[in-house]
N, CA, C and O atoms as CSV, one atom per row, in Angstrom:
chain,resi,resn,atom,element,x,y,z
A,1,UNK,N,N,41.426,106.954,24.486
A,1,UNK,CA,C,40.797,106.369,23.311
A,1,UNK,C,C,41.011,104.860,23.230
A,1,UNK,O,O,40.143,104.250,22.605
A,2,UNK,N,N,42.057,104.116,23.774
A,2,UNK,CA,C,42.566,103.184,23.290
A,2,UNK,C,C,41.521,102.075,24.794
A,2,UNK,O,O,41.074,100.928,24.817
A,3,UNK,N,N,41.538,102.963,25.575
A,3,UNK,CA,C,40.223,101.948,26.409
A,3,UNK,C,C,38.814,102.257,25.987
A,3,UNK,O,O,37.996,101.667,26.692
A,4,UNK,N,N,38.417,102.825,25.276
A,4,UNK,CA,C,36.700,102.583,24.883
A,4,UNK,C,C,37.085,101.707,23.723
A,4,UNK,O,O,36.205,100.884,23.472
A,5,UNK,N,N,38.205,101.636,22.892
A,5,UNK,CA,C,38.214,100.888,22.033
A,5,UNK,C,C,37.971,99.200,22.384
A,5,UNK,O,O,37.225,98.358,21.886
A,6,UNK,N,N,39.030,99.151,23.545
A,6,UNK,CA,C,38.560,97.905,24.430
A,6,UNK,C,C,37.422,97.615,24.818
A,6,UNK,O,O,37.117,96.424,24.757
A,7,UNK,N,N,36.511,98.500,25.295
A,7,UNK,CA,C,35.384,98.350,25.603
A,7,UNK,C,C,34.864,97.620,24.864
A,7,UNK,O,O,34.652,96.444,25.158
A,8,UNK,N,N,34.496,98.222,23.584
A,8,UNK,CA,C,33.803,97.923,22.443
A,8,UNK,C,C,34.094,96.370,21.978
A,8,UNK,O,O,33.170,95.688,21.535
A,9,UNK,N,N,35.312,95.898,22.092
A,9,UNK,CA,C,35.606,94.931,21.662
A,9,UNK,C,C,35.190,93.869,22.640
A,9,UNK,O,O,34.929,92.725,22.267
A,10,UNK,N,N,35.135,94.223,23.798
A,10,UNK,CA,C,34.643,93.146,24.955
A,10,UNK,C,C,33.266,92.905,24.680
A,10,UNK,O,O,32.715,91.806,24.732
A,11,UNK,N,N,32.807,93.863,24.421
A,11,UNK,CA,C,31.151,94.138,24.178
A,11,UNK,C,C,30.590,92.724,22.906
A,11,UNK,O,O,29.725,91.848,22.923
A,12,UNK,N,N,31.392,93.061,22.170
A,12,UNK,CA,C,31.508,92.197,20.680
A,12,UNK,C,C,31.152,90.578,21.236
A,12,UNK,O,O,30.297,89.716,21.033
A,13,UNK,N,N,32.418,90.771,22.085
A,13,UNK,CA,C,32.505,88.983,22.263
A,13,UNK,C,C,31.513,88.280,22.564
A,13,UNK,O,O,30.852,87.319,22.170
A,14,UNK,N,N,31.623,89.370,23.753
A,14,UNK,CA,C,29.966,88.821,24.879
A,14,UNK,C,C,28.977,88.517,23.967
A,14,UNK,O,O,28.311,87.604,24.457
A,15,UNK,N,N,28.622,88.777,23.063
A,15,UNK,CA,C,27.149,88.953,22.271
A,15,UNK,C,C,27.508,87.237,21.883
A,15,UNK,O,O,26.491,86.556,22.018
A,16,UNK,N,N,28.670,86.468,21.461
A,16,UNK,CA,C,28.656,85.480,20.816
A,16,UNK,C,C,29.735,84.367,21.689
A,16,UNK,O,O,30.161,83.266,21.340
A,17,UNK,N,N,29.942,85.082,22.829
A,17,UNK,CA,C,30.481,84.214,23.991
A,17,UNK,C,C,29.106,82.883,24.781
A,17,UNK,O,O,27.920,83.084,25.039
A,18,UNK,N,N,29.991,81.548,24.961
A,18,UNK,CA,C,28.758,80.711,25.607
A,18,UNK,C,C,29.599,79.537,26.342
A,18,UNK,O,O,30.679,79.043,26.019
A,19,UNK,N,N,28.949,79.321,27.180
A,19,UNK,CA,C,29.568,78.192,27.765
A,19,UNK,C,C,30.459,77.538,26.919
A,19,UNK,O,O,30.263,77.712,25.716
A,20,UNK,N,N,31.616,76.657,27.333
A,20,UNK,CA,C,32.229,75.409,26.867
A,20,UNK,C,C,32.639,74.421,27.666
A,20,UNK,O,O,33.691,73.834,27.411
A,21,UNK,N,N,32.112,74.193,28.410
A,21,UNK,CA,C,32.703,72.943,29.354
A,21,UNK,C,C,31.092,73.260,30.787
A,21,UNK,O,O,30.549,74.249,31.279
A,22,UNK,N,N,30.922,71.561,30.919
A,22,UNK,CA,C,30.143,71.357,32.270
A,22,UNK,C,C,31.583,70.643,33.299
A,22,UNK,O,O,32.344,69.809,32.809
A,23,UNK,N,N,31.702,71.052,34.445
A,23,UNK,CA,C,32.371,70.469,35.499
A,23,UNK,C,C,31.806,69.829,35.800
A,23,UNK,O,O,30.601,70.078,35.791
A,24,UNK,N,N,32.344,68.400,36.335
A,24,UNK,CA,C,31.274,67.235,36.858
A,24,UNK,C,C,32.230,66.578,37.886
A,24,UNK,O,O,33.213,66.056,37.362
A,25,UNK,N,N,32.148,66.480,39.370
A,25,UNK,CA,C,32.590,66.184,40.264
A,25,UNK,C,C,31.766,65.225,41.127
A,25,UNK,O,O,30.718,65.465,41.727
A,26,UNK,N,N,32.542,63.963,41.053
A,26,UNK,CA,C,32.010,62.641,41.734
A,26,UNK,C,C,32.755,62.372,43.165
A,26,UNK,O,O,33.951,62.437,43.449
A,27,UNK,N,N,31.910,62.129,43.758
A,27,UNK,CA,C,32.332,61.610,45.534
A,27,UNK,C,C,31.500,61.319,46.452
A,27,UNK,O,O,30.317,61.658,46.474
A,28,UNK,N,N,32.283,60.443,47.550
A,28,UNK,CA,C,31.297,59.888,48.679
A,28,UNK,C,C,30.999,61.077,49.687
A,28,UNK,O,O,29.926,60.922,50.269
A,29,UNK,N,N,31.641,62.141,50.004
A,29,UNK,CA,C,31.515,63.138,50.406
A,29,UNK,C,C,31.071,64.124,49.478
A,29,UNK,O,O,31.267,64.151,48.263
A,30,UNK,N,N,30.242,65.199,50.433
A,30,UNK,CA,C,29.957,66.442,49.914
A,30,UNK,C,C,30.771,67.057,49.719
A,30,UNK,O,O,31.775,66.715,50.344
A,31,UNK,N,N,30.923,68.151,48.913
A,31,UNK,CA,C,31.761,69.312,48.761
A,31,UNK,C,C,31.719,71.027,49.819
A,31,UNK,O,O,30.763,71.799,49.896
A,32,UNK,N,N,33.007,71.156,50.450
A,32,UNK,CA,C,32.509,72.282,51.091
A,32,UNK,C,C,33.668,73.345,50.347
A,32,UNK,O,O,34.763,73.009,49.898
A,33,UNK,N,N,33.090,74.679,50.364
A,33,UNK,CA,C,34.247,75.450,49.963
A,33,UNK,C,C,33.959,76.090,51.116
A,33,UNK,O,O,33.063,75.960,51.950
A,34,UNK,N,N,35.323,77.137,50.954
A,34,UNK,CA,C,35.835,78.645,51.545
A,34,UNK,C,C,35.803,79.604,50.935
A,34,UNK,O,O,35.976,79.864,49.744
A,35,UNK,N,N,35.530,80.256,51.943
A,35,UNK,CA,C,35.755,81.701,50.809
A,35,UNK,C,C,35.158,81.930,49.563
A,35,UNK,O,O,35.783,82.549,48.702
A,36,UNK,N,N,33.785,81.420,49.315
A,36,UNK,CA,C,33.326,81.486,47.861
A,36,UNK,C,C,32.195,82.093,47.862
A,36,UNK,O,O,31.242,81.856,48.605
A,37,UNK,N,N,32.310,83.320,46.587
A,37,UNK,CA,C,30.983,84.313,46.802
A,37,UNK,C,C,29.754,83.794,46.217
A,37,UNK,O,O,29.719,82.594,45.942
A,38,UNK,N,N,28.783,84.500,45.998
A,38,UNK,CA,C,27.599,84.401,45.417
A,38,UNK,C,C,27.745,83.812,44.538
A,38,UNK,O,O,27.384,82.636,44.580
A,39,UNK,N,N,28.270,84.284,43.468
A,39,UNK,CA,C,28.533,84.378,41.676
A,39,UNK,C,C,28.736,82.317,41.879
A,39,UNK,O,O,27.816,81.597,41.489
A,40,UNK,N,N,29.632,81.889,42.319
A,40,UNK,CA,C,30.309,81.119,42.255
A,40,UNK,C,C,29.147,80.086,42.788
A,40,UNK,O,O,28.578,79.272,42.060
A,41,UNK,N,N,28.877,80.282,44.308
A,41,UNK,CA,C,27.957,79.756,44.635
A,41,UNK,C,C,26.456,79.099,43.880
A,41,UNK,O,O,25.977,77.970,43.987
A,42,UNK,N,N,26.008,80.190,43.167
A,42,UNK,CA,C,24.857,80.274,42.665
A,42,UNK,C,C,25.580,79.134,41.497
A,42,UNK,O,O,24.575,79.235,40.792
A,43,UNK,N,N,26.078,78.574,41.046
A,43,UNK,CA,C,26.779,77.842,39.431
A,43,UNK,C,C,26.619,76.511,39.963
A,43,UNK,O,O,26.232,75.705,39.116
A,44,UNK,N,N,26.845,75.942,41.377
A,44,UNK,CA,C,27.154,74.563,41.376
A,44,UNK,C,C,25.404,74.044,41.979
A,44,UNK,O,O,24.391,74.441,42.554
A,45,UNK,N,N,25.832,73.278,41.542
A,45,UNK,CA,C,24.371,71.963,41.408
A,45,UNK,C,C,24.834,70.892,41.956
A,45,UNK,O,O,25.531,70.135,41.280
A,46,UNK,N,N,24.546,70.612,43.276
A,46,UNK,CA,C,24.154,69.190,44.209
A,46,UNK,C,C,23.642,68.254,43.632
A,46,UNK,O,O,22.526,68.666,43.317
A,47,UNK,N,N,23.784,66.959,43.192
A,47,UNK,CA,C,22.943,66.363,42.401
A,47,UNK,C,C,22.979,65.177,43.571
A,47,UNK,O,O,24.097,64.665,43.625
A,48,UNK,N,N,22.005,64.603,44.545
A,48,UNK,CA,C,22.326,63.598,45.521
A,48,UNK,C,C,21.593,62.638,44.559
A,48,UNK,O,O,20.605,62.666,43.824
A,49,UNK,N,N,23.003,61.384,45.093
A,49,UNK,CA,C,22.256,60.033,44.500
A,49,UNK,C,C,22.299,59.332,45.796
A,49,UNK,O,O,23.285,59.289,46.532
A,50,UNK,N,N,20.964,58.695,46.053
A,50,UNK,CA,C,20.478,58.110,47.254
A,50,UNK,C,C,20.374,56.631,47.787
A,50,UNK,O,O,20.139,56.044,48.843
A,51,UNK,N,N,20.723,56.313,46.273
A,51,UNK,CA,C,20.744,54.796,46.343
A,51,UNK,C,C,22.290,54.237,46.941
A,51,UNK,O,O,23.362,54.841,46.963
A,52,UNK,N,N,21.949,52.840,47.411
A,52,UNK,CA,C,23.149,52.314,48.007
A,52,UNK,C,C,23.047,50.821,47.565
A,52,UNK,O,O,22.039,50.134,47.401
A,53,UNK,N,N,24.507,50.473,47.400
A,53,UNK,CA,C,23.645,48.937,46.425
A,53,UNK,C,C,24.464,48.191,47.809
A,53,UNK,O,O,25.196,48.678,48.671
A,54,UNK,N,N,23.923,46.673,47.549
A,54,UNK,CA,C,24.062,45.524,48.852
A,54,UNK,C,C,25.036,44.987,48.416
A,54,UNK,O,O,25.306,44.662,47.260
A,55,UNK,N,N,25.972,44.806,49.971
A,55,UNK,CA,C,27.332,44.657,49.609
A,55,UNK,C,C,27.667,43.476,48.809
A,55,UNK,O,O,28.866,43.239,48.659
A,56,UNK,N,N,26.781,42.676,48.255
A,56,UNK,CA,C,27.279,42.048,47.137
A,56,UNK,C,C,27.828,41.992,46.217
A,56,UNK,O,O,28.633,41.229,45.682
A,57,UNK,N,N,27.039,43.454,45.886
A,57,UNK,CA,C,27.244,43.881,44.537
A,57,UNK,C,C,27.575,44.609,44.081
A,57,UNK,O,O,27.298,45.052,42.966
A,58,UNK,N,N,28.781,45.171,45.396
A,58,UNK,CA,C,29.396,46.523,44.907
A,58,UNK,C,C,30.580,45.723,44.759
A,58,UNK,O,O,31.000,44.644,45.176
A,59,UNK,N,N,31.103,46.996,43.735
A,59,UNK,CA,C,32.520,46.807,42.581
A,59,UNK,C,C,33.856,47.161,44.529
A,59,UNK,O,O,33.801,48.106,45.315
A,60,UNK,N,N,34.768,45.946,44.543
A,60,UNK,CA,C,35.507,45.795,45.496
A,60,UNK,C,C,36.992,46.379,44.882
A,60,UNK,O,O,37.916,46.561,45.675
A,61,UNK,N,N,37.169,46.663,43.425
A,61,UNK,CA,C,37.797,46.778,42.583
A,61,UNK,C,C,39.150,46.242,42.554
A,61,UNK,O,O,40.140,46.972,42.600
A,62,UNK,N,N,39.193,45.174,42.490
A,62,UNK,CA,C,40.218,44.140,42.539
A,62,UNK,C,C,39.653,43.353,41.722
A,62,UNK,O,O,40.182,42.279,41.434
């Protein structure tokens, strides 16, 4: 009894469960994983930025 009760209550959440957080990961390299299934796979978004600015005018950060 005490696991359909669980059930029920998982059930609950879900109906009013929603995202809270976007991950946002910046780099000069791509990202590779291991070992990572579908589920996981299917979530991340490539976003290529193509531009390259002239070495003038990039930040040397100093």
């Amino acid at each position: 009894m005490e696991h359909e009760t669980d059930t029920k209550s998982a059930e609950k959440v879900q109906t009013w469960a929603r995202d809270q957080l976007t991950l946002m990961i910046a780099g000069d390299t791509q990202l590779s994983f291991k070992d990572v299934d579908e589920a996981t796979r299917s979530r991340v978004v490539l976003v290529p930025f193509a531009a390259t600015l002239p070495s003038e005018e990039r930040d040397r950060g100093g």
